[in-house]
C-alpha positions in Angstrom: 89.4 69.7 128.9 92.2 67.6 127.7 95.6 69.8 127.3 96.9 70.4 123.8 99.6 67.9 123.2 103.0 69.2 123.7 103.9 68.4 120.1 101.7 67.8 117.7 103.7 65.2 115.1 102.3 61.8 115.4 98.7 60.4 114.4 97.6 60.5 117.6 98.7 63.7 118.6 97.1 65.2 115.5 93.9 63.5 116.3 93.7 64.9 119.6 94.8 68.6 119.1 91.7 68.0 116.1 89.3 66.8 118.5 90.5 69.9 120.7 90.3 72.4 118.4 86.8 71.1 116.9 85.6 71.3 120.9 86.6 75.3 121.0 90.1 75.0 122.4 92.0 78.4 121.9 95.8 79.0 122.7 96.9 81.5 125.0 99.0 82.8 122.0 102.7 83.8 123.5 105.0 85.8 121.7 109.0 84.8 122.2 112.2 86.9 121.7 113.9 90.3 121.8 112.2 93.7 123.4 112.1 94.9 119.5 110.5 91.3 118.1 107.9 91.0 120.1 106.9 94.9 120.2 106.6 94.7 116.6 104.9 91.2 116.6 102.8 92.8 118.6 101.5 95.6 116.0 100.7 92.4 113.8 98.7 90.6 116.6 96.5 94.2 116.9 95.7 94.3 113.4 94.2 90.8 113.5 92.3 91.2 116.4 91.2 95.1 114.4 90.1 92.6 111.7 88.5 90.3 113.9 90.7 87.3 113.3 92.3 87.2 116.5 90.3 83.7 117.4 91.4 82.1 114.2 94.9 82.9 115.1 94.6 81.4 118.6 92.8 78.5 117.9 95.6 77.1 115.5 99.0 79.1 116.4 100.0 78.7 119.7 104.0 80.8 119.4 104.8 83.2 117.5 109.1 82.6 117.8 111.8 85.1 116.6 114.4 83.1 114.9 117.1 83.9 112.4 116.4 82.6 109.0 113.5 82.1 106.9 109.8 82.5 108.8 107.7 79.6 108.4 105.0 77.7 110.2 106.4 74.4 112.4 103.6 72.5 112.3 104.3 70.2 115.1 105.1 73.2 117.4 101.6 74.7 116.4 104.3 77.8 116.0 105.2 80.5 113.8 109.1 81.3 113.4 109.3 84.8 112.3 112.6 86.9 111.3 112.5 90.5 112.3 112.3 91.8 108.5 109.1 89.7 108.3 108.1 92.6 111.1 109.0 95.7 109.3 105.7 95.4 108.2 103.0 94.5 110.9 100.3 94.3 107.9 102.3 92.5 105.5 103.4 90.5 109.1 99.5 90.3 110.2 98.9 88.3 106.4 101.6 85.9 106.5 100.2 84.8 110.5 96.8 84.2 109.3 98.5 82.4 106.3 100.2 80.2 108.5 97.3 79.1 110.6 95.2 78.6 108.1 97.9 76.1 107.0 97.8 74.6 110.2 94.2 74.5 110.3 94.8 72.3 107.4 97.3 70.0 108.6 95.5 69.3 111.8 92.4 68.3 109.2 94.5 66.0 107.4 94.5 68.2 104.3 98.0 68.6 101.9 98.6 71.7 103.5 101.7 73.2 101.1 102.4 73.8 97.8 100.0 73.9 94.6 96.2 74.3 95.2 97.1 74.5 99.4 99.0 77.5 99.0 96.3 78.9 96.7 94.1 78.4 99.7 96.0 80.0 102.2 96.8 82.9 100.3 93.4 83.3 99.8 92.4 83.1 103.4 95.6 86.2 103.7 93.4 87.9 101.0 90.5 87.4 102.7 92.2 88.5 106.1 93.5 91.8 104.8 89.9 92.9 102.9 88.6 92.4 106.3 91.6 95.1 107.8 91.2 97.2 105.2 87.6 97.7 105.7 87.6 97.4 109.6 90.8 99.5 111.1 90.4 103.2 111.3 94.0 104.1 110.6 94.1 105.5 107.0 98.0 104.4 106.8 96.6 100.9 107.7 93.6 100.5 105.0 96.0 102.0 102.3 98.8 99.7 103.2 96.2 96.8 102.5 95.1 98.2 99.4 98.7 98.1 98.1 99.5 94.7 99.5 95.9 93.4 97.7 96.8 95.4 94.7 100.2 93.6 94.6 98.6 90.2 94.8 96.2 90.9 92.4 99.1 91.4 90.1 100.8 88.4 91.4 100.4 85.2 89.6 97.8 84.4 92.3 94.6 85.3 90.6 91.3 85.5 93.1 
């Protein structure tokens, strides 16, 4: 198998990290930064495998990066820069991953991947991810965190 491209920016690097990913390529997923960041990074990484996302994760997010500033997705890094308020909550955190890659699923398809009807779709794919917590983990702090955090989209101007 081919190695993920070190970037993945141009056309052709897109094309192959597609042709990767459609072949079953998963990413060792590494986690980068302080002691604190990447114990707590870590709580969010166990509730997506809990939810049984931990595949998804790895198949389109290679980093998950502590920086200072806001987090994001860096698309041609196939990373995730996270602050450490994003971590004071690992569910909340655990959403806003599997937000991210399904954004980057989309970008390596060639979809608009941001703003409008995309971020309709990935919020709806964090939705999706945090039903699946809820009704999977066995930690009752856990299933009613997701209940509030659904409860607070549902309110949000997001309607699913």
């Amino acid at each position: 198998m081919t190695r993920f491209p070190e970037r993945v920016y141009t056309e052709e690097e897109v094309s192959e990290a597609r042709k990767l990913v459609e072949s079953g390529y998963k990413h060792k997923l590494s986690l980068e930064g302080s002691a604190d960041f990447m114990r707590e990074a870590k709580k969010a990484v166990d509730h997506i495998k809990t939810a049984g996302y931990y595949r998804f994760l790895r198949t389109y997010i290679r980093r998950i990066v502590e920086i200072e500033g806001f987090s994001q997705l860096r698309e041609a890094d196939a990373a995730i820069w996270s602050n450490t308020q994003l971590l004071m909550n690992p569910v909340d955190a655990a959403g806003f991953f599997i937000q991210k890659a399904s954004q980057m699923k989309e970008y390596l398809q060639g979809k608009l991947y941001y703003g409008g009807t995309a971020e309709a779709r990935s919020v709806e794919k964090r939705i999706e991810f945090l039903k699946a917590l809820e009704t999977k983990s066995k930690d009752n702090r856990v299933r009613a965190e997701c209940k509030k955090i659904l409860k607070e989209w549902a309110e949000s101007t997001f309607v699913f």
